[in-house]
N, CA, C and O of each residue as an XYZ file, in Angstrom:
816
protein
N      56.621     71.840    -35.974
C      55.513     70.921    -35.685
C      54.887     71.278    -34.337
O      55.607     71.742    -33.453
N      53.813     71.119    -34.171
C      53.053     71.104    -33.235
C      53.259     70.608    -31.542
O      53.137     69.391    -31.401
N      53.434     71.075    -30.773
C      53.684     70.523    -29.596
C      52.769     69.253    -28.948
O      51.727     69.579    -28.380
N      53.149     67.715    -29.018
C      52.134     66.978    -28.221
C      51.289     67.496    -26.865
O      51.925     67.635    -25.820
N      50.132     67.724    -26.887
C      49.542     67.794    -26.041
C      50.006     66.953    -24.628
O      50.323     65.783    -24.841
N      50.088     67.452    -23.086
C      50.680     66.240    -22.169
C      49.249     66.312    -21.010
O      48.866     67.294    -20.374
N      48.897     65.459    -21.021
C      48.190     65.236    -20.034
C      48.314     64.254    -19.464
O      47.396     63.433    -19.493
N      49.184     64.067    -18.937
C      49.612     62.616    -17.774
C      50.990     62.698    -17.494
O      51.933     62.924    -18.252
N      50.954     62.461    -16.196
C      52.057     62.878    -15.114
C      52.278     61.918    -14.369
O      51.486     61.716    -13.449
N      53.732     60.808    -14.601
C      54.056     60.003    -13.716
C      55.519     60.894    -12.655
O      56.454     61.687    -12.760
N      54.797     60.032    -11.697
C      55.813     60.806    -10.170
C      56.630     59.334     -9.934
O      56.212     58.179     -9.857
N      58.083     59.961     -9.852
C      58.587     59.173     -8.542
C      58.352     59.330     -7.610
O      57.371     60.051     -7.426
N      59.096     58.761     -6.361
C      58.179     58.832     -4.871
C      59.339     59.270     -4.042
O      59.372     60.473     -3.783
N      60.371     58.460     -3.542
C      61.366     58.707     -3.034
C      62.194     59.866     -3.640
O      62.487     59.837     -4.835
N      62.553     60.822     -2.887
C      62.868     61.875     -3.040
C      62.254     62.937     -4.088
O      62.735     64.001     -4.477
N      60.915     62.243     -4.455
C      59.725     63.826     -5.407
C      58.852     63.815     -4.163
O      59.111     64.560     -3.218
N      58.065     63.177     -4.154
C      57.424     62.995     -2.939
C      57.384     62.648     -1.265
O      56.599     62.970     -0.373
N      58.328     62.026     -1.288
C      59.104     61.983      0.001
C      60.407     62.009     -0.060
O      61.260     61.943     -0.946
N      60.359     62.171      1.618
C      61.757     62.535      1.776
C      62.630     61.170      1.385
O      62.147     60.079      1.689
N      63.569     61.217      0.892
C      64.640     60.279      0.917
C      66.475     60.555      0.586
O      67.266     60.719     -0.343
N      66.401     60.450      2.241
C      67.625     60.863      2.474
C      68.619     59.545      3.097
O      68.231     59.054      4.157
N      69.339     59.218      2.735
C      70.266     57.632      3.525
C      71.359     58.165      4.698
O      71.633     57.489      5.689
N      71.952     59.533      4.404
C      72.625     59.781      5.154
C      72.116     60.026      6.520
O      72.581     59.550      7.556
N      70.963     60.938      6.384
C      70.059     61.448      7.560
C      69.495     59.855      8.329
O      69.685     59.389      9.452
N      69.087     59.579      7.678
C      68.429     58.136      8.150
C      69.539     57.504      8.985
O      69.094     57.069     10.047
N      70.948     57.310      8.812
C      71.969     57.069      9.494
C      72.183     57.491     10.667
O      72.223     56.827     11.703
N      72.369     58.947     10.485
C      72.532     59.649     11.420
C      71.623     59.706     12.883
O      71.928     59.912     14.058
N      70.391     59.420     12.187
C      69.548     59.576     13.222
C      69.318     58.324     14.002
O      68.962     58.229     15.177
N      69.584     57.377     13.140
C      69.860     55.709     14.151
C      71.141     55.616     14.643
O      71.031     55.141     15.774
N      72.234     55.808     14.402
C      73.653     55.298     14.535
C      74.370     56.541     14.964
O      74.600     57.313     14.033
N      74.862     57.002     16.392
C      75.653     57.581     16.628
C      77.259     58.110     16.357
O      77.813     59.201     16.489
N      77.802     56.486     15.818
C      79.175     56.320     15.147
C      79.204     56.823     13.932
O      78.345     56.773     13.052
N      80.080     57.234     13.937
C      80.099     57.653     12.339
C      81.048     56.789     11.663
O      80.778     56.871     10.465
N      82.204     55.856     11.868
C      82.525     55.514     11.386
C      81.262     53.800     11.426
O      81.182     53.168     10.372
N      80.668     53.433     12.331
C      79.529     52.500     12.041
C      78.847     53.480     10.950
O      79.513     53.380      9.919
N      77.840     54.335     10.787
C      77.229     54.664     10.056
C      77.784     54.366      8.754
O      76.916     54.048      7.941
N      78.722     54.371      8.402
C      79.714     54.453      6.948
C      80.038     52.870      6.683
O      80.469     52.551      5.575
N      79.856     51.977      7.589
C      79.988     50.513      7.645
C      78.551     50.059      7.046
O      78.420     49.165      6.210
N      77.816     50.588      7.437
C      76.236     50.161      7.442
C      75.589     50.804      5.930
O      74.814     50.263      5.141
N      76.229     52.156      5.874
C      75.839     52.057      4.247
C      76.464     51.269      3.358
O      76.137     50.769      2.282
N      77.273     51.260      3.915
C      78.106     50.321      2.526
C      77.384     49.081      2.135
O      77.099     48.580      1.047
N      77.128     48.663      3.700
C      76.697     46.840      3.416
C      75.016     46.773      2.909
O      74.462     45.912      2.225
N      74.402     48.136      3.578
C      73.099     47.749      3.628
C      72.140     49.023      2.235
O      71.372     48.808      1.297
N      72.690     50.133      2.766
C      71.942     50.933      1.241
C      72.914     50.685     -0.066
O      72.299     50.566     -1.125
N      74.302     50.594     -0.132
C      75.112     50.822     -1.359
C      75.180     49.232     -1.588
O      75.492     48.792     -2.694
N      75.009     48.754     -0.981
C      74.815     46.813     -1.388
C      73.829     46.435     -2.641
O      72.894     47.220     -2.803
N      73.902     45.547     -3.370
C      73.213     45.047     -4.432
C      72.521     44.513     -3.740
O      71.607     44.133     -4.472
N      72.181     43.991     -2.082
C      70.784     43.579     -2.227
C      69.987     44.679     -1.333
O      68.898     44.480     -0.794
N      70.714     45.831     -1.285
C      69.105     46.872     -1.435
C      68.059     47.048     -2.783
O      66.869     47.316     -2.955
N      69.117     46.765     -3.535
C      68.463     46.714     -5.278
C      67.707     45.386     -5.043
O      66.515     45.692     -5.016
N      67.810     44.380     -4.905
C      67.206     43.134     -5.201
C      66.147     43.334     -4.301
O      65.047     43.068     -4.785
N      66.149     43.850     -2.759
C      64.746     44.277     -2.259
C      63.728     45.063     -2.830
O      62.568     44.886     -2.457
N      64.071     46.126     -3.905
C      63.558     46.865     -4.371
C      63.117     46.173     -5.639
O      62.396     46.857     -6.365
N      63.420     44.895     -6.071
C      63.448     44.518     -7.457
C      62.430     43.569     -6.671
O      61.947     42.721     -7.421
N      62.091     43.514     -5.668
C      61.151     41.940     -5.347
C      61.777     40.547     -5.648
O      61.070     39.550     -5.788
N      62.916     40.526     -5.727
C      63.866     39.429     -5.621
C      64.675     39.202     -4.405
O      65.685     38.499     -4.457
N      64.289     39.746     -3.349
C      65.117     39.322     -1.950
C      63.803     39.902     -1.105
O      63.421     41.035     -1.395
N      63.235     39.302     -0.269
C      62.400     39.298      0.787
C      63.179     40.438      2.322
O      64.369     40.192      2.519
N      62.664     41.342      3.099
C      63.092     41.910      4.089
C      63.364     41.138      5.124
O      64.180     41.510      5.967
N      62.627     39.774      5.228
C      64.036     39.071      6.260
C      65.270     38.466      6.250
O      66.228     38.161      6.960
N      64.709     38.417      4.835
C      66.277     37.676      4.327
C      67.484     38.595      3.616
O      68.565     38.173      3.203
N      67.084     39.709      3.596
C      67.799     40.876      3.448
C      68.380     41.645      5.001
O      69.549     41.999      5.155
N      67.362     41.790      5.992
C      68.635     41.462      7.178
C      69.240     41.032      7.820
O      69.991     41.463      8.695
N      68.821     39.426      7.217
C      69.708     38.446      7.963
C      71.257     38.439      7.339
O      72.323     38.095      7.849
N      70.908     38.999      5.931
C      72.054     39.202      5.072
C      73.090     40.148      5.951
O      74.165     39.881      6.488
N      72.286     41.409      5.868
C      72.980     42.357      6.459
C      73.380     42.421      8.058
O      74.241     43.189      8.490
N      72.681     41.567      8.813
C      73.401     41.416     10.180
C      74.700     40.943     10.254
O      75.639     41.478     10.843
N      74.706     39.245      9.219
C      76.076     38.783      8.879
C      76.952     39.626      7.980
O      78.144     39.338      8.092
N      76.774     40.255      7.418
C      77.733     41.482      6.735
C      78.435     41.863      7.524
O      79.610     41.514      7.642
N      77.676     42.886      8.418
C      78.545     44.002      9.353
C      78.584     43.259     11.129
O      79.107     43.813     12.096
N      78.053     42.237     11.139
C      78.361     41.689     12.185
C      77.789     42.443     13.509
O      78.402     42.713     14.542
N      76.030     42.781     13.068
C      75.596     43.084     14.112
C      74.314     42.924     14.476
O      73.771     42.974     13.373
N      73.306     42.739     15.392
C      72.295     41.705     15.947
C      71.069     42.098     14.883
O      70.707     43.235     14.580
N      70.429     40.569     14.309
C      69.144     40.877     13.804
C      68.148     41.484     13.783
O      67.511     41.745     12.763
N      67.841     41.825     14.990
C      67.164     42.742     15.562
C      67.395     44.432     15.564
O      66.631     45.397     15.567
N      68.883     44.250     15.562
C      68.604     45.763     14.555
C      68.997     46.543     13.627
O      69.258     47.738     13.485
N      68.973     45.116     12.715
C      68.374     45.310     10.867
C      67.234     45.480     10.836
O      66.518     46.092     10.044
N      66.988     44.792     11.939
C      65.308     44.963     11.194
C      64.498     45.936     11.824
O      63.330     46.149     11.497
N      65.238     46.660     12.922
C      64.646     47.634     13.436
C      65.097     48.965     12.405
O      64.203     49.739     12.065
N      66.285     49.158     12.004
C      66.957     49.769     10.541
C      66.161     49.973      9.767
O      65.765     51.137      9.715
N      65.427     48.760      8.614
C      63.973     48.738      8.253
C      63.085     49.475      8.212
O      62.730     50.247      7.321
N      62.554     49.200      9.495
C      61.435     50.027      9.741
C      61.212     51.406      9.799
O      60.272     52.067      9.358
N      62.519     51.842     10.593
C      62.935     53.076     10.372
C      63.536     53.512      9.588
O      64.270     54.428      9.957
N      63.582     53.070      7.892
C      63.702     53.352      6.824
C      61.995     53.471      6.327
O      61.926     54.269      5.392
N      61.393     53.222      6.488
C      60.204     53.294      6.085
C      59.465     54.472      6.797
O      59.006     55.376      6.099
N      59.310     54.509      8.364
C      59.360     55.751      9.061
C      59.895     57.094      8.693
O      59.383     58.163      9.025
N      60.835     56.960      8.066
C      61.463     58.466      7.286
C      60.987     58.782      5.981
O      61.434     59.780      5.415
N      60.286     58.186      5.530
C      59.895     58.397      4.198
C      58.880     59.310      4.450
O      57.807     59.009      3.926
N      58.903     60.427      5.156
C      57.846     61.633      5.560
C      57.634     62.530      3.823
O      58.501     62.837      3.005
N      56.242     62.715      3.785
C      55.454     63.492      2.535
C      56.520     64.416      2.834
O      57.124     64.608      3.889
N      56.659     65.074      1.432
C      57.542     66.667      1.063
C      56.118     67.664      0.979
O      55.430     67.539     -0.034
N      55.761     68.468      1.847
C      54.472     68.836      1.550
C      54.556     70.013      0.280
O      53.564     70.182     -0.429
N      55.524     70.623      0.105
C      55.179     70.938     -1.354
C      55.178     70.636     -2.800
O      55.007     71.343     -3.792
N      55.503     68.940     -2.570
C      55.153     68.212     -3.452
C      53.896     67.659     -3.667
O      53.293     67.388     -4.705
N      53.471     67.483     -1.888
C      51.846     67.435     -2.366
C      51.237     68.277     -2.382
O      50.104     67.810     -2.502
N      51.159     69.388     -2.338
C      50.477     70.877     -2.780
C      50.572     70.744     -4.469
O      49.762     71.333     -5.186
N      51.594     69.951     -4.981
C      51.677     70.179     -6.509
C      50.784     69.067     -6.968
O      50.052     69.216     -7.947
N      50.841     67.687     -6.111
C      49.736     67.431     -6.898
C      48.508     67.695     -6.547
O      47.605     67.188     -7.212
N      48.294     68.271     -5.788
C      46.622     68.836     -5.205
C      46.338     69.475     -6.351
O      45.214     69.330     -6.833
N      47.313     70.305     -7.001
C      46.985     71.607     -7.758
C      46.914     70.726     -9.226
O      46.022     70.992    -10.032
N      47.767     69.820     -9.468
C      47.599     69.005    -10.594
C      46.016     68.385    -10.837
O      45.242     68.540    -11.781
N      45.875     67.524     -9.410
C      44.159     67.215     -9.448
C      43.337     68.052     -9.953
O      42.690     67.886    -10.986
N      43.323     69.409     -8.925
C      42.255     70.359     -9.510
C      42.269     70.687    -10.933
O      41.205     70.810    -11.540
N      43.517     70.854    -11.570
C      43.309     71.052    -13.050
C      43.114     69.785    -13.946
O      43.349     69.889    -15.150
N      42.719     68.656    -13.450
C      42.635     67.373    -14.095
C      43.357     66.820    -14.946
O      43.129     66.200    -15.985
N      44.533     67.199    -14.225
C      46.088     66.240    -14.923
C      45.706     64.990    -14.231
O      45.165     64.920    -13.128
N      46.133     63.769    -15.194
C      46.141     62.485    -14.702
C      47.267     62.184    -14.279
O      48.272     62.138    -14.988
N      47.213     61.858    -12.637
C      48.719     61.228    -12.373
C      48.850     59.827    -12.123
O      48.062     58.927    -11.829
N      50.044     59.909    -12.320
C      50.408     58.047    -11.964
C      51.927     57.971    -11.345
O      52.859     58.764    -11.483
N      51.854     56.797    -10.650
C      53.336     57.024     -9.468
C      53.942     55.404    -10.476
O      53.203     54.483    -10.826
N      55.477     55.513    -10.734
C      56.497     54.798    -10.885
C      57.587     54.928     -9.739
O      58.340     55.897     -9.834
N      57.749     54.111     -8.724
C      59.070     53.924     -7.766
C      59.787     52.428     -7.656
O      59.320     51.314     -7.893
N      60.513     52.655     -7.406
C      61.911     51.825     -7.216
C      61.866     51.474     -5.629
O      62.632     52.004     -4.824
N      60.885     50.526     -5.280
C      60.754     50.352     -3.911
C      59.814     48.704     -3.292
O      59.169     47.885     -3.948
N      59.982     48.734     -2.495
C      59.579     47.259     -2.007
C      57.858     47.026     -1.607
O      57.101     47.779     -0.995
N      57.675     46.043     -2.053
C      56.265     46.044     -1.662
C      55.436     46.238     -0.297
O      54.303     46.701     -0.165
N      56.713     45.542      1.113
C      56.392     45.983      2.428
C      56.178     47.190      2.510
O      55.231     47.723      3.089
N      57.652     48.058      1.534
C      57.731     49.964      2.062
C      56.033     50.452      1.808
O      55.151     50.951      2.507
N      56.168     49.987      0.388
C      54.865     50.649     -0.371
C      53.923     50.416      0.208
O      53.236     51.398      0.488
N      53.376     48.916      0.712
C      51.904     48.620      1.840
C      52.336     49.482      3.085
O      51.362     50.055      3.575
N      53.426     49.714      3.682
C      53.087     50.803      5.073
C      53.153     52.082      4.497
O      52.763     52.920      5.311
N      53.530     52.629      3.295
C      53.278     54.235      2.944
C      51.650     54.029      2.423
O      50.954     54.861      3.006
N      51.013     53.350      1.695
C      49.302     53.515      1.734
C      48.903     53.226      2.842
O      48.011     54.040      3.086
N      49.068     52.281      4.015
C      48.748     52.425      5.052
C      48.688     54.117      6.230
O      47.891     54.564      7.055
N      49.840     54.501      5.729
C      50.032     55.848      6.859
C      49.771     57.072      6.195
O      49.768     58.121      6.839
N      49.548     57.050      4.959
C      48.633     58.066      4.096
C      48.277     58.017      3.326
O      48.776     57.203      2.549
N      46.881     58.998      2.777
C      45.651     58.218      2.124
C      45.951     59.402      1.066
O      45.137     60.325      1.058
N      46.927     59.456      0.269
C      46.803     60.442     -1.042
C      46.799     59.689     -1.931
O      46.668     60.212     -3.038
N      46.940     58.119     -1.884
C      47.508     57.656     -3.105
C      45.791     57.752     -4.213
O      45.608     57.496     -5.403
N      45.032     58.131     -3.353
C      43.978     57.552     -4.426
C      43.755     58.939     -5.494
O      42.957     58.976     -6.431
N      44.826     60.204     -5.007
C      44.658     60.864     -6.227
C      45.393     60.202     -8.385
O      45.167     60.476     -9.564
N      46.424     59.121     -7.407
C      47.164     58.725     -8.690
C      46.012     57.769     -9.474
O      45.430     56.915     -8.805
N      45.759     57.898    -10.622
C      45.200     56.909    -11.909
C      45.528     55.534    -11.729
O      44.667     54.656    -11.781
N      47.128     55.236    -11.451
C      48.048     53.969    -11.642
C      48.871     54.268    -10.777
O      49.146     55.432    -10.488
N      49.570     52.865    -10.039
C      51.233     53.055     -9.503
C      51.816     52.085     -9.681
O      51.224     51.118     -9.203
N      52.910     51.803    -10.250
C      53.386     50.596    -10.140
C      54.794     50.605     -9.805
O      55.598     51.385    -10.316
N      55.109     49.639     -8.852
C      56.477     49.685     -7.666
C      56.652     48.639     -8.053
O      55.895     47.673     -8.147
N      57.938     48.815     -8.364
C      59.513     47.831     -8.649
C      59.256     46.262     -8.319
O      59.256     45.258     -9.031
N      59.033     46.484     -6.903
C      58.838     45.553     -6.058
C      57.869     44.253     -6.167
O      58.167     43.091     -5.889
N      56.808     44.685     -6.576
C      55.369     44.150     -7.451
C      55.380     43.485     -8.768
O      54.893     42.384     -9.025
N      56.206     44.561     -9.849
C      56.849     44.093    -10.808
C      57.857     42.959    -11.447
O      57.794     42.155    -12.377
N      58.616     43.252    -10.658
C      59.845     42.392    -10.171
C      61.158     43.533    -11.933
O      62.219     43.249    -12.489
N      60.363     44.473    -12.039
C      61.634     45.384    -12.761
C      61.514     46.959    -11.612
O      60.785     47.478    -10.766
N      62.915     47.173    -12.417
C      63.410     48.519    -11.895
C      63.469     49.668    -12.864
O      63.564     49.191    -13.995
N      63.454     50.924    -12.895
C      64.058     51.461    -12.940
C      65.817     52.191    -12.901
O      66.283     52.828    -11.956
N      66.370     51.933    -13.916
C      65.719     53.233    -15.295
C      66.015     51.973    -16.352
O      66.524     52.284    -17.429
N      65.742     50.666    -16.114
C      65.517     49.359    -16.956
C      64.102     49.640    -18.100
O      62.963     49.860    -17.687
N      64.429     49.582    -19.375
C      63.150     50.019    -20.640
C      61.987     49.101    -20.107
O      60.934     49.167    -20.742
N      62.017     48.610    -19.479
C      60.558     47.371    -19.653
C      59.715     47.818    -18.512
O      58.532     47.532    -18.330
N      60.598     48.671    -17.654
C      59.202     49.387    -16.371
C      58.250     50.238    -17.080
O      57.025     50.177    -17.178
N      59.304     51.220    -17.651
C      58.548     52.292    -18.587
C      57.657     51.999    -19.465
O      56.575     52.544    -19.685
N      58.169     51.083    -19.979
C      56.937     50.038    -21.438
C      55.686     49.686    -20.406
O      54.548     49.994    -20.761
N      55.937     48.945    -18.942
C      54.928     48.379    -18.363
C      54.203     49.479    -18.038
O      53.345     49.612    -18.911
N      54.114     50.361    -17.193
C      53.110     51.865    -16.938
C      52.411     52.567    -17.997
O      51.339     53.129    -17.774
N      53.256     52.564    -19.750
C      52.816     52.967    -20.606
C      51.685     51.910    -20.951
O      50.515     52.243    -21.139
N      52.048     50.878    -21.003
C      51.060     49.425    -21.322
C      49.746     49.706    -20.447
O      48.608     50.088    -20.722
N      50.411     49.349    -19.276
C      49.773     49.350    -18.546
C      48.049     50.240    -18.049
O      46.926     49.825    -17.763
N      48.518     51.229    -18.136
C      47.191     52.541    -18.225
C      47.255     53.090    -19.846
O      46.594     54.072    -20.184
N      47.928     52.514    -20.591
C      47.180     52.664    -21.731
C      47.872     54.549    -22.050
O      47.096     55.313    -22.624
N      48.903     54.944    -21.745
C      49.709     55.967    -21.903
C      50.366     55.721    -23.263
O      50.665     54.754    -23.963
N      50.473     57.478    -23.318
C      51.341     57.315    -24.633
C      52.889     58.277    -24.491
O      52.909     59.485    -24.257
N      53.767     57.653    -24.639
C      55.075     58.666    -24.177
C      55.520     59.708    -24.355
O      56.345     60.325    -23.682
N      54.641     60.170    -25.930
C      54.857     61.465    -25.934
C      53.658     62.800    -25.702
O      53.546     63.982    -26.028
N      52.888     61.766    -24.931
C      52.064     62.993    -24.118
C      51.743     62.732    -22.905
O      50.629     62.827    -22.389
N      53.307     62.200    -22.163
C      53.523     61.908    -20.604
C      54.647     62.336    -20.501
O      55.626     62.203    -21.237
N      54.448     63.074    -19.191
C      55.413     63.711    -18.544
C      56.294     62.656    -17.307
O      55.604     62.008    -16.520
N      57.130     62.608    -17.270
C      58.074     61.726    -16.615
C      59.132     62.298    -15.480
O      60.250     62.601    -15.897
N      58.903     62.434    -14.331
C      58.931     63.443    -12.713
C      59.883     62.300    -12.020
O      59.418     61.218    -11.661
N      61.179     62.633    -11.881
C      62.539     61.498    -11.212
C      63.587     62.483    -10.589
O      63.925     63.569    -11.059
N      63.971     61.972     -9.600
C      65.266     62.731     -9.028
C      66.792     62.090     -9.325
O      67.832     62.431     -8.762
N      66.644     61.122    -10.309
C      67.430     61.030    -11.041
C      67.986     60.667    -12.090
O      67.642     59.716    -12.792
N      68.954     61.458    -12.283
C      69.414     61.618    -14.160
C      69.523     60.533    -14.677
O      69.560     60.652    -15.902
N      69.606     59.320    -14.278
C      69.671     57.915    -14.656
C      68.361     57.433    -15.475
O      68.299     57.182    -16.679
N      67.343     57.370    -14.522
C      65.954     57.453    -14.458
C      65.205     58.433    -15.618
O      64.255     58.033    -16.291
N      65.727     59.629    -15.724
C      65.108     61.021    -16.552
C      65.883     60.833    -17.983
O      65.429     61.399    -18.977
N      66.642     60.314    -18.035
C      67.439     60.469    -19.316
C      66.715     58.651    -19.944
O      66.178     58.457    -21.035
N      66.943     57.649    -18.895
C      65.860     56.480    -19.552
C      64.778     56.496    -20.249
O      64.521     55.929    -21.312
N      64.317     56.999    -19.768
C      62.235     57.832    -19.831
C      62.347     58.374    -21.129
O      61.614     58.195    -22.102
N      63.544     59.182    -20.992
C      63.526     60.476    -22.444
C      63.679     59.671    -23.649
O      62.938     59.903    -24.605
N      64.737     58.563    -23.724
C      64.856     57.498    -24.750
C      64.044     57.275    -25.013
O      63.893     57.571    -26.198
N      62.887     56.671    -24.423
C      61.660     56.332    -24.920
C      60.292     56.656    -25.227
O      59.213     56.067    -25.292
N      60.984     58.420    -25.475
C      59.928     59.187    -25.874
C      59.200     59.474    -25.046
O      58.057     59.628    -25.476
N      59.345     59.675    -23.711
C      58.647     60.273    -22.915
C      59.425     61.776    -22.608
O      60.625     62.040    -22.683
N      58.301     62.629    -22.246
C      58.598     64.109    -21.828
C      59.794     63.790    -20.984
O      60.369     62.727    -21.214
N      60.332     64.735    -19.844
C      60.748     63.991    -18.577
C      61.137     65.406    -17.777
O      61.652     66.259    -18.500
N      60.966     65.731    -16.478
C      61.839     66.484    -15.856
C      62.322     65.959    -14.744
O      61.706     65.121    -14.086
N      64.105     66.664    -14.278
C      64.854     65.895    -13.461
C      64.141     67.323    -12.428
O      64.099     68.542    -12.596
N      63.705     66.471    -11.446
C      63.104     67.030     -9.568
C      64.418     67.752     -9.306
O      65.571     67.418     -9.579
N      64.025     68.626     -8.818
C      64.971     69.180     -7.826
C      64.309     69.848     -6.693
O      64.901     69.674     -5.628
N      63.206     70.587     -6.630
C      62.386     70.675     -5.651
C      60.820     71.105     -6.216
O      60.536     71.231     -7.407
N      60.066     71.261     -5.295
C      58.809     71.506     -5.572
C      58.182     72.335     -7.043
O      57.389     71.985     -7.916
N      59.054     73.703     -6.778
C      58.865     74.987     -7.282
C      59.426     74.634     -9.164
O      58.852     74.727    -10.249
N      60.817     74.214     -8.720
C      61.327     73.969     -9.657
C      60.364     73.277    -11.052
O      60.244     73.695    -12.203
N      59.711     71.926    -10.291
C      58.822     70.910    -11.062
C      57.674     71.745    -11.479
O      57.217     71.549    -12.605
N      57.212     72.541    -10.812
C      55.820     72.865    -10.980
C      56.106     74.004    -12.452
O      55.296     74.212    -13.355
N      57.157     74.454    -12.344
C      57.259     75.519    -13.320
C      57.393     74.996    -14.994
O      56.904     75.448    -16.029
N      58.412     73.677    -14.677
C      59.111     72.990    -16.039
C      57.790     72.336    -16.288
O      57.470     72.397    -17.475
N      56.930     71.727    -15.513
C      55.638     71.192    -15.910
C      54.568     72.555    -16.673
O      53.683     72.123    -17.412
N      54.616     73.573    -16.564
C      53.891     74.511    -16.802
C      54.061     74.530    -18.125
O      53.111     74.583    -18.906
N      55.270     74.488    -18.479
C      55.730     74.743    -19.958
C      55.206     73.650    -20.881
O      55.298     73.707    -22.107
N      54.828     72.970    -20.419
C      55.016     71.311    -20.780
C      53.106     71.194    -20.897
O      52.679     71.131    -22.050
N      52.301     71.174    -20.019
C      51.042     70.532    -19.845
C      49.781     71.339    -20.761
O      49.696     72.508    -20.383
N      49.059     71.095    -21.566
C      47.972     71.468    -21.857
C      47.398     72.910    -21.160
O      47.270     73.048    -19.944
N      47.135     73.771    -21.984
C      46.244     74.966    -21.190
C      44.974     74.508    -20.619
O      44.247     75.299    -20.018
């Protein structure tokens, strides 16, 4: 049978497009290492980093959480925060891929697993988003990822069809969800990598 034609390309964000690293982010606030290893536990490997990301826990009330967790001053959770949002620096040869996607008039659209504050200061501190068609963040939604009803909502949503969308995640959780539901999918691993498995994949 015939190969579906793909012309539409949803991106994750955190770690396709930016950097997202938890360890580094540690490192570069927290000198201790055995604090650093206290602080992931309570604050990235915690269920309410998920519920921030799900738009079910608000960022002050997520470090007030986490100050009383690890038993250390409000002020810098919430300075933590910010400088979680601060690290989320562009991968620039991820945006070279979609520059190159634009020019050939692939339609893109962004799906992330992220909070509505993160997401208003990443359109605030750079202006690429207006190459994407659609984006829709977790956070906004109030679903996650690799949960079936995000995927249904983006497909709904812009009026996509799954098997002529390509589906761009850094993880197998996420890429193997997508695939269930008849969407294309490739698992990120870096720039080069994506741009090639998309080649195989997209419309001449």
């Amino acid at each position: 049978m015939p190969q579906t034609p793909i012309r539409h390309v949803i991106f994750d964000f955190g770690g396709v497009l930016l950097a997202w690293q938890p360890q580094q982010i540690l490192r570069s606030f927290y000198e201790d290492e055995a604090l650093r290893e206290r602080i992931a536990q309570a604050v990235f490997r915690h269920p309410d980093w998920l519920e921030m990301d799900r738009g079910a826990l608000d960022e002050d009330s997520a470090a007030r959480r986490f100050a009383q967790r690890v038993g250390r001053p409000l002020a810098e959770m919430r300075a933590l925060l910010e400088h979680v949002k601060e690290s989320l620096i562009l991968m620039p040869e991820s945006v070279a891929l979609l520059a190159d996607l634009t020019r050939r008039g692939v339609l893109l659209y962004g799906l992330s697993n992220m909070s509505v504050p993160t997401f208003d200061y990443l359109r605030r501190r750079y202006d690429l988003w207006s190459r994407f068609q659609g984006i829709v963040i977790s956070g906004a939604v109030q679903m996650m990822k690799p949960e079936p009803q995000i995927f249904r909502h983006i497909e709904q949503r812009y009026a996509l069809a799954a098997p002529a969308t390509v589906f761009v995640d850094d993880s197998p959780r996420n890429v193997e969800a997508a695939a269930l539901l008849g969407f294309k999918t490739i698992l990120f691993r870096d720039a080069r990598q994506c741009a090639a498995d998309l080649e195989r994949l997209l419309v001449p």
